[in-house]
N, C-alpha and C positions, 0 to 999 in steps of 0.2 A: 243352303243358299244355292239359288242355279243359276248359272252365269250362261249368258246366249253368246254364240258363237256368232263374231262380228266381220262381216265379210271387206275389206277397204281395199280395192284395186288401185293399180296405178297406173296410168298411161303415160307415156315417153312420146310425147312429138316432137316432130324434127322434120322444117319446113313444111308444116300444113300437114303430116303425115304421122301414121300410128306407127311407128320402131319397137322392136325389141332385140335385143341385143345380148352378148356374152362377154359378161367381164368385161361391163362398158365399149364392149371394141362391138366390130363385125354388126352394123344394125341392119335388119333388113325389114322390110316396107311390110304390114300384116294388115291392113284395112285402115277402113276412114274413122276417123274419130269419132266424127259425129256419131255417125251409125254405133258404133260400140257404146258409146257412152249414154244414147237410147236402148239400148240391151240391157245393159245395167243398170237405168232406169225401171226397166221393165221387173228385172231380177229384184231390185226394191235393197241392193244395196245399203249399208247404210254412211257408208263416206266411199269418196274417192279422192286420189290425187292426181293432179295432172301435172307434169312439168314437160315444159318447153326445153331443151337439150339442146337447140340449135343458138337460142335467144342471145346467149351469151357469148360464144365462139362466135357469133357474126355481131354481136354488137348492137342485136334490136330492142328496142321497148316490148312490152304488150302488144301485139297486134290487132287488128278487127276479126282474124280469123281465130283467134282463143276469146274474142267477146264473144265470138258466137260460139264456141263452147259452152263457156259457162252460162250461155240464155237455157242453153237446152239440159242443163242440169238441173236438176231436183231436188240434190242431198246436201250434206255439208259437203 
């Protein structure tokens, strides 16, 4: 039996921005979302996750600007 090697990124936004960070701390700004998650489109991924990291610490809902994430996603 061959089992295929499943690729599932994740992205960290935090206010409209792509973060990555150490040990939850120290995040720093690495590009637009959108554009990555068209990359990863392109790569043919087969899931991704995205979580919002700011949403909660400020207290927001879903925004218009993670619907337009998820317009431009492809995968699960």
């Amino acid at each position: 039996m061959t089992s295929k090697l499943r690729i599932i990124p994740l992205l960290l936004i935090s206010s409209n921005r792509m973060v990555k960070g150490k040990v939850f701390k120290n995040y720093k700004y690495v590009g637009d979302p959108i554009n990555i998650l068209r990359l990863y489109n392109d790569l043919e991924v087969d899931e991704i996750q995205v979580l919002d990291i700011s949403a909660r610490k400020n207290k927001n809902p879903p925004n218009k600007f993670m619907k337009n994430v998820f317009e431009n996603c492809f995968m699960p």
